[in-house]
C-alpha positions in Angstrom: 46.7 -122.3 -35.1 44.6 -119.2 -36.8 41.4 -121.1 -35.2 43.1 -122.1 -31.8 44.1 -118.1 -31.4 40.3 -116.9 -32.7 38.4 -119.2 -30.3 40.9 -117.5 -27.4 40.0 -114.2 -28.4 36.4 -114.8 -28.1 37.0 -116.2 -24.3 38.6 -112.9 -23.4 36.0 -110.5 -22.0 37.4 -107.1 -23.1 35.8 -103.9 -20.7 34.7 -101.3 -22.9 36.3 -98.2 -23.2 34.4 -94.9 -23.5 36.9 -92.6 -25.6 37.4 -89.3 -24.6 39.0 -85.9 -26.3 40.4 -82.7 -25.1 40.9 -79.2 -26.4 42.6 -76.5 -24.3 43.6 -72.7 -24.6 45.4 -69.5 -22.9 43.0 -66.6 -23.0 44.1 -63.8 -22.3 42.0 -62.8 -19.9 41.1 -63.6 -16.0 40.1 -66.8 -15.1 37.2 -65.2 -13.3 35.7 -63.6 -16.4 36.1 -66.7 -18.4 34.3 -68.9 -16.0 31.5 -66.2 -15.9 31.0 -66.4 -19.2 31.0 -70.5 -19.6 28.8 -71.2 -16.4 25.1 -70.3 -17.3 26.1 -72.8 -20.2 24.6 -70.0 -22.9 28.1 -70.3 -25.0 26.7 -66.7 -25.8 30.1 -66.3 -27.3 29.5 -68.7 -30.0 28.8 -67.2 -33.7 26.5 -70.3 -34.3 24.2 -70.2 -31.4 20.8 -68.5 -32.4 19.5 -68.7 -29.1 19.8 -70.8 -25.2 17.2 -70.8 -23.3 16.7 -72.8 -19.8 13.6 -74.2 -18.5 13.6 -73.5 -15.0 11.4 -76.3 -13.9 14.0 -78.7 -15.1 17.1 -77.1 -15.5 17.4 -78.4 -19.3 19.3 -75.5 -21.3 17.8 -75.7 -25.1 20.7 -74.4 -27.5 19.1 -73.7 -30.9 22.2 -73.4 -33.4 22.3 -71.8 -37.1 22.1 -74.6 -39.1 18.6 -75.5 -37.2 19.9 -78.1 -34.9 18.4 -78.0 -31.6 20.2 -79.5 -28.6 19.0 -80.0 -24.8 22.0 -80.0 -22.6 21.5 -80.1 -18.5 24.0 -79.4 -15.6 25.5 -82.6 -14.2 28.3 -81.1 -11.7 29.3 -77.3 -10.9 32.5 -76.3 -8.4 32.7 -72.8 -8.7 36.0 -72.9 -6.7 37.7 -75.0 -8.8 35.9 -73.5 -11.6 34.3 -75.7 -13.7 31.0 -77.3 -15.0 30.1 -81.2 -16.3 27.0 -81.2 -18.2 25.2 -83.7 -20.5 23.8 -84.0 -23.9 20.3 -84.8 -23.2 18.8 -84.6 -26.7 20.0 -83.5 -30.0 17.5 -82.7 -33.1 18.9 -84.1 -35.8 19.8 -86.7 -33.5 23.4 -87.1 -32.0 25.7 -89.5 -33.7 25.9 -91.7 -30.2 24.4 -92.5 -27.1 26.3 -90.1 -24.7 28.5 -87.0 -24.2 29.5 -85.3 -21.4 31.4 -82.3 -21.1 33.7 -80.8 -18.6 34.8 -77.2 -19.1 37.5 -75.9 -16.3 39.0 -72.7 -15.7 42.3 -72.2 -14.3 43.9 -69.0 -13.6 47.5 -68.2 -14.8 49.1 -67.1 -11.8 52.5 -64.8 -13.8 49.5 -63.3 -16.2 46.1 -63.6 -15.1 45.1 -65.5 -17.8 43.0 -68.1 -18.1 43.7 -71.8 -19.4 40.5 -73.4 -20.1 40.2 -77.2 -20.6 37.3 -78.4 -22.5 36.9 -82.8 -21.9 34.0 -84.7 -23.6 33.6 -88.2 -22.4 31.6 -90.4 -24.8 29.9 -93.4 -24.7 31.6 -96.1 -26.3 29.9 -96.2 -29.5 31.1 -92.9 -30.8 33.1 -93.0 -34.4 36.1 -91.4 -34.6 34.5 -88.9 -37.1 32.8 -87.7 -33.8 35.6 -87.6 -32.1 36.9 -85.3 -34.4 34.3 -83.1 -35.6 33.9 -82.6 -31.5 37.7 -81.4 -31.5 37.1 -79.0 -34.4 34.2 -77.2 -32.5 35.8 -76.9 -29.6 38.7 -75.2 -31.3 36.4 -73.0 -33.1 34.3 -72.1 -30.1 37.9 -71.3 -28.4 38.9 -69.2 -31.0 35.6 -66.9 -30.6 35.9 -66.7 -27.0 39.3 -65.1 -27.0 37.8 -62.5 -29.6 34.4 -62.1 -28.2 32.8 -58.8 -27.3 31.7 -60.1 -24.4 35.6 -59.9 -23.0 35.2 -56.4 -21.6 39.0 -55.0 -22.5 41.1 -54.7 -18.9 43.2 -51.7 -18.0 46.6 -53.0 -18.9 
């Protein structure tokens, strides 16, 4: 019976699935100024980024990081009315641990407040580990965390 329900298995053609994970936050600030900050894709409010640079020929953004890793990352899709940017991992040094990622990051204002909640998705290619998957939710919460205390955030008249 084991054999008969192995041999099935192996006739069903299973469609992969490319795993994807999602972080989100209230900042307390406007939607507006958010977005501002996230769209030239700098993440200038990140304690680990050394430097982001684009090359204008290509539109490839080069983020070099603290610990010496070196990532190329390039615009895939910008709506600046519904706030948000998709962009792609195009090369990582050390290298990435699989073959895709790409990121959508979208603002949306807070209408009682004028906050913003911001929604960070990364879409992977389907051979990403969960350890991945994980260390991705981990940075994203980190890099929240600095945005809603970053200098940048010029403080509002209340």
């Amino acid at each position: 019976l084991m054999a008969n329900l192995a041999a099935e298995e192996t006739k069903i053609e299973r469609t992969p699935i490319a795993p994807s994970q999602t972080w989100s936050t209230v900042v307390e600030y406007p939607a507006e100024g958010i977005f501002a900050l996230i769209r030239p894709l700098t993440f200038k409010w990140m304690n680990d980024i050394k430097s982001a640079a684009e090359d204008t020929s290509t539109g490839i953004i080069s983020l070099a990081y603290a610990d010496n890793t070196v990532q190329s990352i390039q615009l895939v899709g910008f709506n600046s009315i519904n706030m948000q940017v998709q962009y792609e991992l195009v090369s990582s040094d050390p290298p990435s641990y699989c073959a895709s990622q790409v990121h959508t990051i979208t603002c949306y204002r807070v209408s009682d407040t004028n906050h913003c909640f911001v929604s960070w998705t990364t879409d992977f290619s389907s051979d990403v580990t969960p350890e991945v998957i994980a260390d991705c939710e981990w940075k994203k919460r980190d890099s929240f965390e600095q945005l809603k205390t970053s200098s940048l955030l010029v403080k509002r008249k209340q």
